[in-house]
C-alpha positions as CSV (number, residue, x, y, z in Angstrom):
1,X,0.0,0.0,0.0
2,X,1.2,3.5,-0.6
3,X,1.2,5.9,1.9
4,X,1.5,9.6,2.6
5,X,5.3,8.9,3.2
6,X,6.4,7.3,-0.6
7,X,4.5,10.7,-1.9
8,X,6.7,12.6,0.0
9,X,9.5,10.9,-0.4
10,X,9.1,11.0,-4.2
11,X,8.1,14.6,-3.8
12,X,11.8,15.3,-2.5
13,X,13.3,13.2,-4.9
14,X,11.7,15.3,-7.9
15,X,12.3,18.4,-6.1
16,X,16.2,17.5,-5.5
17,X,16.3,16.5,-9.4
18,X,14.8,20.0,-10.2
19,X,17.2,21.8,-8.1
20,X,20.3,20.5,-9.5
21,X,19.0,21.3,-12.7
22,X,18.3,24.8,-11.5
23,X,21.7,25.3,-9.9
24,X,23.3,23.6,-13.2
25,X,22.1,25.8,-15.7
26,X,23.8,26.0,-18.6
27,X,21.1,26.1,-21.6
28,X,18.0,28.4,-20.9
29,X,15.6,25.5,-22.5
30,X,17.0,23.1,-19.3
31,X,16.4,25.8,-17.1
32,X,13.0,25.7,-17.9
33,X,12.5,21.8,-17.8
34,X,13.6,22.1,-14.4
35,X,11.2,24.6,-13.1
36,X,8.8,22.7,-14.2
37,X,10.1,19.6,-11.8
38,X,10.3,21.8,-9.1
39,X,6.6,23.2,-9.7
40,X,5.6,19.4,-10.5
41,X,7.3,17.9,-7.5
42,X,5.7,20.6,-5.2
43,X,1.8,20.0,-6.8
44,X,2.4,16.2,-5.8
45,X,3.3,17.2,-2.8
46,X,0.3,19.6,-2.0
47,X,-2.4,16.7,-3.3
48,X,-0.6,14.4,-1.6
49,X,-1.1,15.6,1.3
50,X,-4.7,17.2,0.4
51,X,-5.7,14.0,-0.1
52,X,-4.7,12.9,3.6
53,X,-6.0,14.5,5.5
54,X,-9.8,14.8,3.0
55,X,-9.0,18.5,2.4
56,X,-9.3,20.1,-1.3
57,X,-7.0,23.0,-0.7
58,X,-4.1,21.4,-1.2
59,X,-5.4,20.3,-4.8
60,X,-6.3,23.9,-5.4
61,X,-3.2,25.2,-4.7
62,X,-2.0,22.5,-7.0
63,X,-4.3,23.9,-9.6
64,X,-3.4,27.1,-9.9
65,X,0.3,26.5,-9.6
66,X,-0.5,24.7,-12.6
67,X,-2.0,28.0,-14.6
68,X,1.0,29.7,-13.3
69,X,3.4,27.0,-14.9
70,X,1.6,27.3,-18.1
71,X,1.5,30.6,-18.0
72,X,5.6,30.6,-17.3
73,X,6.1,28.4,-20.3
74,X,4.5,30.4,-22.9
75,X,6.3,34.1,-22.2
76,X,9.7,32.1,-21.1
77,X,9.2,29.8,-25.0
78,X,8.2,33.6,-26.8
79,X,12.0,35.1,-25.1
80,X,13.8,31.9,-25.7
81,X,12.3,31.9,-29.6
82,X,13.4,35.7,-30.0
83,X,16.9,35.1,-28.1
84,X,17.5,32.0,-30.6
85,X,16.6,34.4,-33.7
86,X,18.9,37.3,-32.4
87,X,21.9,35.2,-31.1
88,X,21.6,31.5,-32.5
89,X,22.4,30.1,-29.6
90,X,20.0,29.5,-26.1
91,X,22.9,29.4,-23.6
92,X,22.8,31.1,-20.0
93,X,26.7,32.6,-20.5
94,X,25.7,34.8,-23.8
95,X,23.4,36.0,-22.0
96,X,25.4,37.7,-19.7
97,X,27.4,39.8,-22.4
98,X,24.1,41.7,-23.5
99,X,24.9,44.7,-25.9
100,X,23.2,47.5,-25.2
């Protein structure tokens, strides 16, 4: 049986995953990906729990972190489509040297 303890166990393990990924980041696209773990690994997290103790809050937390990740992807894919165009490349260092 699974319990309240292998969601939150898993919930770490995605969260630990995304954090690396975060603290990595060498290509904007990855960067992304790994914000979405992180959201992902804290929405488990929240229903997980939710579901424990027979409250919806947690799953409506869950929901609108959801619309916010969605929301995150389409501006963050429109700047990383017009950096590509401008510089041809989607790496974090070029995007230090910015000409202005």
């Amino acid at each position: 049986m699974i319990t309240l303890t292998h969601y939150l166990v898993l919930t770490a393990l995605l969260f630990a995953i995304g954090l690396v990924g975060v603290m990595r980041r060498t290509n904007l696209l990855m960067l992304f990906f790994s914000t979405e773990i992180l959201l992902n690994a804290v929405n488990i997290g929240f229903v997980a729990v939710s579901h424990y103790y027979g409250d919806f809050t947690g799953q409506l937390f869950a929901f609108f972190i959801i619309a916010v990740a969605a929301s995150e992807v389409a501006v963050g894919l429109g700047l990383l489509i017009l950096w590509y165009k401008r510089n041809g490349s989607v790496d974090l260092n070029s995007l230090q040297m910015m000409k202005g």
